[in-house]
N, CA, C and O atoms as a DFTB+ gen file, in Angstrom:
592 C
 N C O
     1  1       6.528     -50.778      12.914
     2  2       7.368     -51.888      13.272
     3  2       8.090     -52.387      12.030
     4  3       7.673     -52.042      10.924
     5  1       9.253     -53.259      12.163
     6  2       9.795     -53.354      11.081
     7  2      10.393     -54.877      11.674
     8  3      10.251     -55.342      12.804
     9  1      11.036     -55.408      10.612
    10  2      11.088     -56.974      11.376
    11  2      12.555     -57.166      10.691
    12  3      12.912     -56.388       9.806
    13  1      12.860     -57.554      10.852
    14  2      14.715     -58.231      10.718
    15  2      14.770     -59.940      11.037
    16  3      14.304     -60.367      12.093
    17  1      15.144     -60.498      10.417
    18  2      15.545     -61.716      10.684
    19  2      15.718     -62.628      12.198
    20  3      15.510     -63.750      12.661
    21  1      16.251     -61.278      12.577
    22  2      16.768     -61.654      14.400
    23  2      15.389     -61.273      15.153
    24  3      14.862     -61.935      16.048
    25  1      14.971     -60.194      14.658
    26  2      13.903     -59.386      16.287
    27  2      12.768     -58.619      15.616
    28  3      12.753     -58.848      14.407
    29  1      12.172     -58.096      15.869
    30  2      11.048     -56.848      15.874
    31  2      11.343     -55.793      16.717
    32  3      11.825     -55.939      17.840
    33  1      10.937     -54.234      15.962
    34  2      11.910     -53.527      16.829
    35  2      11.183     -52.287      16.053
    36  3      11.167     -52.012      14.853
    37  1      10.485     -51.530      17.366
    38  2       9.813     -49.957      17.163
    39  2      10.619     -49.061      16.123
    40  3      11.810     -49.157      16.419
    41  1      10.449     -48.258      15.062
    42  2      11.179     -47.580      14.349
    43  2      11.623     -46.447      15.280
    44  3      12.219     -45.613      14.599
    45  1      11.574     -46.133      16.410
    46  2      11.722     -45.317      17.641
    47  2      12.749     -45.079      17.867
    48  3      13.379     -44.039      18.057
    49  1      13.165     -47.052      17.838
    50  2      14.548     -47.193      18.598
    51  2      15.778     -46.695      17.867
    52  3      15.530     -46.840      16.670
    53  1      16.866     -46.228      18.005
    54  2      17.630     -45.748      17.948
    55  2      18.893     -46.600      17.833
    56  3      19.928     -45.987      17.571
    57  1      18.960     -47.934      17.992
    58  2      19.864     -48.416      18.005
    59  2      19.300     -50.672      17.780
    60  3      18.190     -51.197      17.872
    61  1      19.989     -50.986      17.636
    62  2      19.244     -52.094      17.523
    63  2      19.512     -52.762      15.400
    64  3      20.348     -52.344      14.599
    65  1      18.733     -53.539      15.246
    66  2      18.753     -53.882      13.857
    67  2      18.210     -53.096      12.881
    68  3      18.685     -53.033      11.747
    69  1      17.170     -52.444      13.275
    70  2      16.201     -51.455      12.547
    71  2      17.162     -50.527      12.554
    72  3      17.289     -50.059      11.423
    73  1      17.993     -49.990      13.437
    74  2      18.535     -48.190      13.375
    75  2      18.894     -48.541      11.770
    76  3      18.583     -47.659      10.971
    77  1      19.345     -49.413      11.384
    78  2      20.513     -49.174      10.047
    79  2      19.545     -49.245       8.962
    80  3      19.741     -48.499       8.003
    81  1      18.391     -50.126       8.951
    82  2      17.590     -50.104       7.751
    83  2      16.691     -49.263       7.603
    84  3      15.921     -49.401       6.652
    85  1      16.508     -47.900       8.718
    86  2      15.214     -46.946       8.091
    87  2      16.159     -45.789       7.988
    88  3      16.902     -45.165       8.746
    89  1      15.693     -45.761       6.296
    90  2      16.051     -44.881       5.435
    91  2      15.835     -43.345       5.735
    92  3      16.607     -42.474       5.334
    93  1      14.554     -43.078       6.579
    94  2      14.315     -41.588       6.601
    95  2      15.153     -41.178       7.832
    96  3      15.910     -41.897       8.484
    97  1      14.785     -39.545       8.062
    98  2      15.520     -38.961       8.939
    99  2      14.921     -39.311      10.266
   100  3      13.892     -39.980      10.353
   101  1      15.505     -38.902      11.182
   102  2      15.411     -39.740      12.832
   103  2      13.829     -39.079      13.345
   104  3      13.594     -37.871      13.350
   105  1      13.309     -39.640      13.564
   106  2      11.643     -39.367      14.147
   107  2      11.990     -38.498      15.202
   108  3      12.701     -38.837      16.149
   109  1      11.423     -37.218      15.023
   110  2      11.505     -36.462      16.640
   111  2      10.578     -36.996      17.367
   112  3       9.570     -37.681      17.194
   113  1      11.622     -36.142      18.920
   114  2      11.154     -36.769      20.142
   115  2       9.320     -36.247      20.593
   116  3       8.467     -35.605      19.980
   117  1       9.348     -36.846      21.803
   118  2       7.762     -36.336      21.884
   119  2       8.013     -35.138      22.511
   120  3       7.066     -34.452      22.128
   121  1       8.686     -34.448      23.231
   122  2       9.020     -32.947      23.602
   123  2       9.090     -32.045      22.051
   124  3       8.299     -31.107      21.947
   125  1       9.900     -32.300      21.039
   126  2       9.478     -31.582      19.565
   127  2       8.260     -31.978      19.375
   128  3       7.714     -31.146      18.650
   129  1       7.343     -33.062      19.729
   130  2       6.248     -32.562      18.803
   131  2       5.419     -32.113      19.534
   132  3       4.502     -31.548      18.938
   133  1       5.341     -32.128      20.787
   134  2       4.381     -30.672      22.088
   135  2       5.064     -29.409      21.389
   136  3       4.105     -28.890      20.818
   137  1       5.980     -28.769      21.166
   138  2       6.253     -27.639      21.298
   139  2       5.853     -27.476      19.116
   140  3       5.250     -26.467      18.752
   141  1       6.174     -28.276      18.300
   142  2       6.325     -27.944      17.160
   143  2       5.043     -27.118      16.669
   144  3       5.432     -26.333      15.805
   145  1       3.702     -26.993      16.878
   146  2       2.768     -26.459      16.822
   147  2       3.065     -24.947      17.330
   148  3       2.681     -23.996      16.649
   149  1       3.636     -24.794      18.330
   150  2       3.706     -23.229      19.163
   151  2       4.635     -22.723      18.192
   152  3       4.383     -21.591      17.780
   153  1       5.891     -23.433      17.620
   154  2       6.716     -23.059      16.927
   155  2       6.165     -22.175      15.252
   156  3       6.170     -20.995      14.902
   157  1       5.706     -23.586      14.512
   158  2       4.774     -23.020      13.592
   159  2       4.006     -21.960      14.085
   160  3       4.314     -20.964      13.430
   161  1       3.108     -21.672      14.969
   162  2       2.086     -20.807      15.414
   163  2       2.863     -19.099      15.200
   164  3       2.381     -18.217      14.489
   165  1       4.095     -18.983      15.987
   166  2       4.871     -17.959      16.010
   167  2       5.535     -17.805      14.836
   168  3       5.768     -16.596      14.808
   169  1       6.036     -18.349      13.729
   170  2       6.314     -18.476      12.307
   171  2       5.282     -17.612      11.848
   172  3       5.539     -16.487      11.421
   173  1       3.951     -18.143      11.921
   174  2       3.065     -17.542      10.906
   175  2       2.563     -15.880      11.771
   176  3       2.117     -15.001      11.034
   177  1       2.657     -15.656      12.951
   178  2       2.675     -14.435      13.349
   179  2       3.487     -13.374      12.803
   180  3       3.199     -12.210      12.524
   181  1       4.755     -14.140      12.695
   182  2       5.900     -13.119      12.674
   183  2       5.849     -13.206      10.756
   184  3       6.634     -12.342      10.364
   185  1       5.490     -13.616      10.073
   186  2       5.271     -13.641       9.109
   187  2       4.063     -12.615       8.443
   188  3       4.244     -11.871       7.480
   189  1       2.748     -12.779       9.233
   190  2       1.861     -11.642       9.220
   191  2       1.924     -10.196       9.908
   192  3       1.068      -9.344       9.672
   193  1       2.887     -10.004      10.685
   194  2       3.672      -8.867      11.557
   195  2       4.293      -8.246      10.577
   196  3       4.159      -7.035      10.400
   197  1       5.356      -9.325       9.518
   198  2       6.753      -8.599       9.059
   199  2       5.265      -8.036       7.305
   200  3       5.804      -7.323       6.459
   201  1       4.061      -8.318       7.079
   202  2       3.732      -8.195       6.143
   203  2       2.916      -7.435       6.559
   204  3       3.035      -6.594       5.668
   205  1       1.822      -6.854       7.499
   206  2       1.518      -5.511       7.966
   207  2       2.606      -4.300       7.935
   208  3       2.114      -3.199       7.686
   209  1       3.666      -4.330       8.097
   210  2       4.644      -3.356       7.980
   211  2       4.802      -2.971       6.592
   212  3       4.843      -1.772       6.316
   213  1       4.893      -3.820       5.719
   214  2       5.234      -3.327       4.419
   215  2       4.055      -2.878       3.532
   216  3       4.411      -2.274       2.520
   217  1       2.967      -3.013       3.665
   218  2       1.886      -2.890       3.338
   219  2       0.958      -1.592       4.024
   220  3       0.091      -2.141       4.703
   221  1       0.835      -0.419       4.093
   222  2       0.286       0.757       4.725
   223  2      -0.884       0.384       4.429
   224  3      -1.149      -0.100       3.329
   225  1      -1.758       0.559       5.376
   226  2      -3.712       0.837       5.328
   227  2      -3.571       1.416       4.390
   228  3      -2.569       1.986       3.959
   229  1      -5.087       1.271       3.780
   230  2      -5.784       2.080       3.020
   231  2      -6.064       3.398       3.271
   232  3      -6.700       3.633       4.298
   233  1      -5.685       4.446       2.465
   234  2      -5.995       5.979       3.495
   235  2      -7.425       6.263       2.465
   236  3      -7.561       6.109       1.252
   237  1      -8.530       6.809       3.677
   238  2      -9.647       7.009       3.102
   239  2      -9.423       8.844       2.986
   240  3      -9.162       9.706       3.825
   241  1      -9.616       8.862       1.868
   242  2      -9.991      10.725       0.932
   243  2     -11.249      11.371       1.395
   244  3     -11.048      12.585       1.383
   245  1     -12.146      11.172       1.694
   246  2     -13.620      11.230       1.891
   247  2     -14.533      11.006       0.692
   248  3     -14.675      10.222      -0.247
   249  1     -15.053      12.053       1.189
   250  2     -16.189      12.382       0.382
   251  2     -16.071      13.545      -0.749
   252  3     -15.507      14.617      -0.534
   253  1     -16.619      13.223      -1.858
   254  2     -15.831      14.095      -3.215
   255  2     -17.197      14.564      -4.024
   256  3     -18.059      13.697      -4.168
   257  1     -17.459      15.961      -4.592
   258  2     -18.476      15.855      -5.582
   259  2     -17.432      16.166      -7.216
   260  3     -16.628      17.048      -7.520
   261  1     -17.943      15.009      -7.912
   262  2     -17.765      15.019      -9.100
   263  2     -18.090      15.637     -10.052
   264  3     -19.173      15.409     -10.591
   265  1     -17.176      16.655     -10.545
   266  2     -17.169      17.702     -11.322
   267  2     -17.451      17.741     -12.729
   268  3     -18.181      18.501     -13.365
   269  1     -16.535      16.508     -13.198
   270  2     -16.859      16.663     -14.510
   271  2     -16.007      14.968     -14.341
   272  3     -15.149      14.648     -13.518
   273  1     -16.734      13.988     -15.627
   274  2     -16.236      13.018     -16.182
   275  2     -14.678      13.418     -16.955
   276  3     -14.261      14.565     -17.112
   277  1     -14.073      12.329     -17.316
   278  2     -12.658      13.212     -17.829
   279  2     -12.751      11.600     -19.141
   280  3     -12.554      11.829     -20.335
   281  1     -12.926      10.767     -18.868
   282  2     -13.055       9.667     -19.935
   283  2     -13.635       8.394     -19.102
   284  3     -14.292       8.649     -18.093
   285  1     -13.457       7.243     -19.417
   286  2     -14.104       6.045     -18.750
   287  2     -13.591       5.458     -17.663
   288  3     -14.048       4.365     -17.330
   289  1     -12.419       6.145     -16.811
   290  2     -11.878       5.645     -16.194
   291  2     -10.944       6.826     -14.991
   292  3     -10.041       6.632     -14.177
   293  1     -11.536       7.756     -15.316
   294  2     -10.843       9.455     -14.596
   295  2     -12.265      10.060     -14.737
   296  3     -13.117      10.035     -15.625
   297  1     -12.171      10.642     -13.440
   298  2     -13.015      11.993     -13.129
   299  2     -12.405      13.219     -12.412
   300  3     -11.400      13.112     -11.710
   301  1     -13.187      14.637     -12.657
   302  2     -12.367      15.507     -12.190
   303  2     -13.657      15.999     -10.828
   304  3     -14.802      16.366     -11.090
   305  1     -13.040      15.864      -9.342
   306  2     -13.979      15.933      -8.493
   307  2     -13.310      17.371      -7.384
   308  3     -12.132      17.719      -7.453
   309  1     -14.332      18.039      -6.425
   310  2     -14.006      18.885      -5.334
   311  2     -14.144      17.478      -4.108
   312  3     -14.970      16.642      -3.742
   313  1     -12.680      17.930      -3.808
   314  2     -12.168      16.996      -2.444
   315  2     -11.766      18.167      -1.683
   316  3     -10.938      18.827      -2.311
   317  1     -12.014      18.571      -0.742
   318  2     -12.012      19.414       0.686
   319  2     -11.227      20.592       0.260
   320  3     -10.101      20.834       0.696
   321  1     -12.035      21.526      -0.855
   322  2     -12.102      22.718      -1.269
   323  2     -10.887      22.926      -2.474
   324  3     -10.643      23.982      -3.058
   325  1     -10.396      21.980      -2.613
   326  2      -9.569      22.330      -3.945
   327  2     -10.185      20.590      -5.271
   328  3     -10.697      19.483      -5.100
   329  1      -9.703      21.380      -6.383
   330  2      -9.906      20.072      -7.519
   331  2      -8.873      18.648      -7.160
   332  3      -8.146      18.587      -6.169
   333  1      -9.016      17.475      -8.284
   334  2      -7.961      16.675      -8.094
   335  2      -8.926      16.212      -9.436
   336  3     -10.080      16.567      -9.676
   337  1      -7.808      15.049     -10.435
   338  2      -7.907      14.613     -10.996
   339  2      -7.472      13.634     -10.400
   340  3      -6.313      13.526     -10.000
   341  1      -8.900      12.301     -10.197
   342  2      -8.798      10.548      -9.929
   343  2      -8.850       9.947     -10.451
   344  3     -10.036       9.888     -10.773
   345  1      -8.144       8.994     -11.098
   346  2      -7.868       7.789     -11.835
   347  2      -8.167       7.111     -10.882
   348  3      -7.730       7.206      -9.735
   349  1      -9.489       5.853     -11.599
   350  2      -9.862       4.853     -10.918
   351  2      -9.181       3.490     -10.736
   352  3      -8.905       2.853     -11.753
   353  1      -8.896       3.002      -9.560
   354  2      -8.194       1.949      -9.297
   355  2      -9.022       0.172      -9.748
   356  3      -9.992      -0.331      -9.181
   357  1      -8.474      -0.224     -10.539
   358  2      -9.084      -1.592     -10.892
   359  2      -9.775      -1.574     -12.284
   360  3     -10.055      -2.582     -12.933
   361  1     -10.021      -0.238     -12.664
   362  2     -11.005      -0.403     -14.138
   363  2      -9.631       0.156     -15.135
   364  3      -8.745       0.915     -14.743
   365  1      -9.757      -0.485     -16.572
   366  2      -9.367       0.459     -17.426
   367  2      -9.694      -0.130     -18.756
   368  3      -9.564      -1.175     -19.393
   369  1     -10.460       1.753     -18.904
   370  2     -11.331       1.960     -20.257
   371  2     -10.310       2.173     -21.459
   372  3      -9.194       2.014     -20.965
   373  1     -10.204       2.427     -22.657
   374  2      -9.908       2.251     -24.080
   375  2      -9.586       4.448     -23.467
   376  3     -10.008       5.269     -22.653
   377  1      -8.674       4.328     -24.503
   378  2      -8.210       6.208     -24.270
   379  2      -9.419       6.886     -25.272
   380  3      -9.978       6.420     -26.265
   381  1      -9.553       8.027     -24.660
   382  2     -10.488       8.975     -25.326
   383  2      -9.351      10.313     -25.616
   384  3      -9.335      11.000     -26.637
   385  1      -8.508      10.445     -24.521
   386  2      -8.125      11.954     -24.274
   387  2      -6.669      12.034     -24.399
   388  3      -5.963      13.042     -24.361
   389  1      -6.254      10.508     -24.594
   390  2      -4.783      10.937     -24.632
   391  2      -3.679      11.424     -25.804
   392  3      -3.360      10.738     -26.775
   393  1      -3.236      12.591     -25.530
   394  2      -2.559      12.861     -26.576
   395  2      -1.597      12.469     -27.421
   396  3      -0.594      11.933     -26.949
   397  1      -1.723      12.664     -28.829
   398  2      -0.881      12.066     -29.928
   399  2      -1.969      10.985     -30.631
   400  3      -2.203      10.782     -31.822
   401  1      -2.618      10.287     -29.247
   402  2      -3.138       8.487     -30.186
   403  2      -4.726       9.048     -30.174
   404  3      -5.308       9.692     -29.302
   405  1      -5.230       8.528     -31.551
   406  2      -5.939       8.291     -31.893
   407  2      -7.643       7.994     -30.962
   408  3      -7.239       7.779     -29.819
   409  1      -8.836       7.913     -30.922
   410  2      -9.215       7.507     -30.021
   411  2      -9.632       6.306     -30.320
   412  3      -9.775       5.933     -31.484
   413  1      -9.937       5.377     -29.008
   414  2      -9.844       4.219     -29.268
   415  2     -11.360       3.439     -28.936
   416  3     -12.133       3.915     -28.105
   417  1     -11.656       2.236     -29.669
   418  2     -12.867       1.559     -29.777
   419  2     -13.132       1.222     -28.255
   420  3     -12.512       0.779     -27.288
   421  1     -14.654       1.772     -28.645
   422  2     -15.748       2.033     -27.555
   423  2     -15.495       2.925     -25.857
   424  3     -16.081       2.901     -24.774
   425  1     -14.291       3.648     -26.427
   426  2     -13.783       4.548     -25.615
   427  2     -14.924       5.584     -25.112
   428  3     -14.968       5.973     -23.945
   429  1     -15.782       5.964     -26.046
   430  2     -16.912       6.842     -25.892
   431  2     -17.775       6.231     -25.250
   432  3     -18.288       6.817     -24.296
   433  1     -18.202       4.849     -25.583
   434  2     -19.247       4.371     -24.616
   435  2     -19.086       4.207     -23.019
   436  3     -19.940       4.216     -22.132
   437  1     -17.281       4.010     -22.959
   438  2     -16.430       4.111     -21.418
   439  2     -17.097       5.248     -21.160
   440  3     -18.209       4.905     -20.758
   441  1     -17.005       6.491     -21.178
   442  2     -16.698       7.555     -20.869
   443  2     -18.511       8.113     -20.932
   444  3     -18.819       9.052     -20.197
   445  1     -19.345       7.622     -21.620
   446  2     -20.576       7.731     -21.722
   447  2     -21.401       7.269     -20.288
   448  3     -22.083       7.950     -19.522
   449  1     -21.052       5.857     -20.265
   450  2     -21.269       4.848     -19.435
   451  2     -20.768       5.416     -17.575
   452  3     -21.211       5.204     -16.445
   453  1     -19.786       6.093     -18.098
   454  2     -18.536       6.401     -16.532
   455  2     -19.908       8.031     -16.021
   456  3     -20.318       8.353     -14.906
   457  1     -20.170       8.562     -17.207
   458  2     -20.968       9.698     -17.091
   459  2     -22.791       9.716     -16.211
   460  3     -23.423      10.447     -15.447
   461  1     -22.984       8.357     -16.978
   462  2     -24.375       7.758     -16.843
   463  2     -24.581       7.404     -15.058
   464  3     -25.623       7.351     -14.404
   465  1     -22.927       7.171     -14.558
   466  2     -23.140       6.828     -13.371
   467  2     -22.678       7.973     -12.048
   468  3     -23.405       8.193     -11.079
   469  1     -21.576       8.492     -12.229
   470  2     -21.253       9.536     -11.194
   471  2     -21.152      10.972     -11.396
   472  3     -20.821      11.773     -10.522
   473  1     -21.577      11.364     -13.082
   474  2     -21.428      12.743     -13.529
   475  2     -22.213      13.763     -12.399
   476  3     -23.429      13.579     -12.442
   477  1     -21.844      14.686     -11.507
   478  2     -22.988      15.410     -10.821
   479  2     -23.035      14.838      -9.235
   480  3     -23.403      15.617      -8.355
   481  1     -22.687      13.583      -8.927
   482  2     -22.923      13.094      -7.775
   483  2     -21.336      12.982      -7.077
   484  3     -20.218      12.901      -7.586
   485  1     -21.993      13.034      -5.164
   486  2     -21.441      12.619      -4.565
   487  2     -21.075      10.946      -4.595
   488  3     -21.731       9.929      -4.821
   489  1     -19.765      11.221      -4.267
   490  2     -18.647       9.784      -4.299
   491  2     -17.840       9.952      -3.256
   492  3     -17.349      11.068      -3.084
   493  1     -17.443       8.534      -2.060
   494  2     -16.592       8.516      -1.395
   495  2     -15.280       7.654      -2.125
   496  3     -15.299       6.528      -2.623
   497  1     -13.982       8.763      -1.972
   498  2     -12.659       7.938      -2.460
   499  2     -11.695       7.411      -1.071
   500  3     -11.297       7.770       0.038
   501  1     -11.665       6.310      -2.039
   502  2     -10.625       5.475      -0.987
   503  2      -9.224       4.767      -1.900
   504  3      -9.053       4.049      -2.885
   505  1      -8.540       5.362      -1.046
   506  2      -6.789       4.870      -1.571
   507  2      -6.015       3.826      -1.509
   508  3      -6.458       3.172      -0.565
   509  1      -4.838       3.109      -2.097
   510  2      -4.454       2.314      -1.855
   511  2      -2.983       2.484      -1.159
   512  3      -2.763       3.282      -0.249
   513  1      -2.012       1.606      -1.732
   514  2      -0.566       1.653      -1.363
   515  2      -0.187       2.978      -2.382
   516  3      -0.405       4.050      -1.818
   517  1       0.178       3.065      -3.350
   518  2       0.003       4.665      -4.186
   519  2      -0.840       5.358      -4.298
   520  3      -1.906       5.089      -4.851
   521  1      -0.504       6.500      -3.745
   522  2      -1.588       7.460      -3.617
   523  2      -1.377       8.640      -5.210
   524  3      -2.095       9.589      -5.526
   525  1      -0.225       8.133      -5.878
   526  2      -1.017       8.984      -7.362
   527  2      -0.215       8.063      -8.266
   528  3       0.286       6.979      -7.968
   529  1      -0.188       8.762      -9.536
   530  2       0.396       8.143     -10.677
   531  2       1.116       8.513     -11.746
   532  3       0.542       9.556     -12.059
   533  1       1.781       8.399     -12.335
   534  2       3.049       9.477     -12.986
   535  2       2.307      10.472     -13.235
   536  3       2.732      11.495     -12.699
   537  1       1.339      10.613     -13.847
   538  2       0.571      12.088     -14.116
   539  2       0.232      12.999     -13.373
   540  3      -0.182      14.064     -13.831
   541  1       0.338      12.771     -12.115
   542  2      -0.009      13.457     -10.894
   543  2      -1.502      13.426     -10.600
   544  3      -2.187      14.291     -10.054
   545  1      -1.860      12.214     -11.092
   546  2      -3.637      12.061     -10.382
   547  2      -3.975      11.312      -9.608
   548  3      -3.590      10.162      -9.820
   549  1      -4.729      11.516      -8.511
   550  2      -4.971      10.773      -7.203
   551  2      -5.396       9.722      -7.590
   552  3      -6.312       9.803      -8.408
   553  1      -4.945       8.375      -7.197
   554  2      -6.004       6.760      -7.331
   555  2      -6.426       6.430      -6.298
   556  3      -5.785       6.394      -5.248
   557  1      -7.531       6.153      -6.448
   558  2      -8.455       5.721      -5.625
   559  2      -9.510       5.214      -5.883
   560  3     -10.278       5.964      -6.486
   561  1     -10.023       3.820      -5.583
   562  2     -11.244       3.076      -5.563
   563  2     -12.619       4.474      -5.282
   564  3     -12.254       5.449      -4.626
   565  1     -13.684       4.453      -5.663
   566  2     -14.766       5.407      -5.994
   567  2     -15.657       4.312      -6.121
   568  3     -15.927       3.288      -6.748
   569  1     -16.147       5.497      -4.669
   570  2     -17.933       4.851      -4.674
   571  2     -18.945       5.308      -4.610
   572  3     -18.873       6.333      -3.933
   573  1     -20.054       5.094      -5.001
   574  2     -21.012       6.193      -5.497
   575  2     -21.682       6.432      -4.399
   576  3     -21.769       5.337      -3.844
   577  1     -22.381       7.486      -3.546
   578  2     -22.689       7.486      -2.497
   579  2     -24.059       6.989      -2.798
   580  3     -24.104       6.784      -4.011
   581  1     -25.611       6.600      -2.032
   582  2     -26.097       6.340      -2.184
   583  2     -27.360       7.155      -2.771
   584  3     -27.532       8.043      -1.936
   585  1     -28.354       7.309      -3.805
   586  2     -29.753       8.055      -4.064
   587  2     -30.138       8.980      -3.088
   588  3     -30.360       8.149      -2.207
   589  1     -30.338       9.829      -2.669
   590  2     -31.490      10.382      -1.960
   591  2     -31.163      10.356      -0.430
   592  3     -31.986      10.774       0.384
């Protein structure tokens, strides 16, 4: 409510002494605010619709036995009868192997450590939105299958 000299008068009204003194924009009706919820509702659909499209699943690789460690952060594994070199998605170790540079601190313990855990064993790989990397090696998240 708002009061004027002359009257009292719902900020609702539309016309009257109040129309001229409230500053904000015009209050929607009660038909916009039943429907404004459904409105938003379909916003955020079509928003999670248009962002499933651009975004591809995860493609799962299977199951891989790990051939040989390659440094703290690459292994060289048999994926469904041929090799691949995988670069692991989310970790990155200090270079051991790359050519020209030098090797780099505690790169060996990467690559020690990377050994200690999947050298010899089965691993399931799973992919992301790129499935390799300028070098031509598969990325993929790696998981150790379980003991026994």
């Amino acid at each position: 409510m708002c009061s004027t000299a002359s009257s009292q008068c719902s900020l609702r009204d539309e016309s009257g002494p109040c129309a001229a003194s409230w500053p904000g924009p015009a209050l929607p009706s009660d038909g916009m605010r039943r429907i404004a919820p459904f409105i938003l509702l379909l916003a955020a659909v079509a928003v999670l619709v248009a962002q499933r499209r651009d975004h591809p699943r995860a493609r799962t690789f299977g199951r891989a036995q790990v051939l040989r460690v390659v440094d703290g952060d690459t292994i060289r594994v048999r994926l469904d009868g041929r090799t691949e070199r995988v670069r692991y998605i989310g970790v990155d170790t200090p270079e051991s192997v790359k050519p020209g540079t030098p090797v780099q601190c505690y790169a060996k313990r990467a690559a020690a450590a990377n050994t200690a855990l999947v050298a010899g064993r089965s691993v399931r790989l799973v992919g992301d939105v790129e499935q390799r990397d300028r070098y031509g090696r598969l990325l993929a998240y790696v998981y150790r299958e379980p003991d026994g």
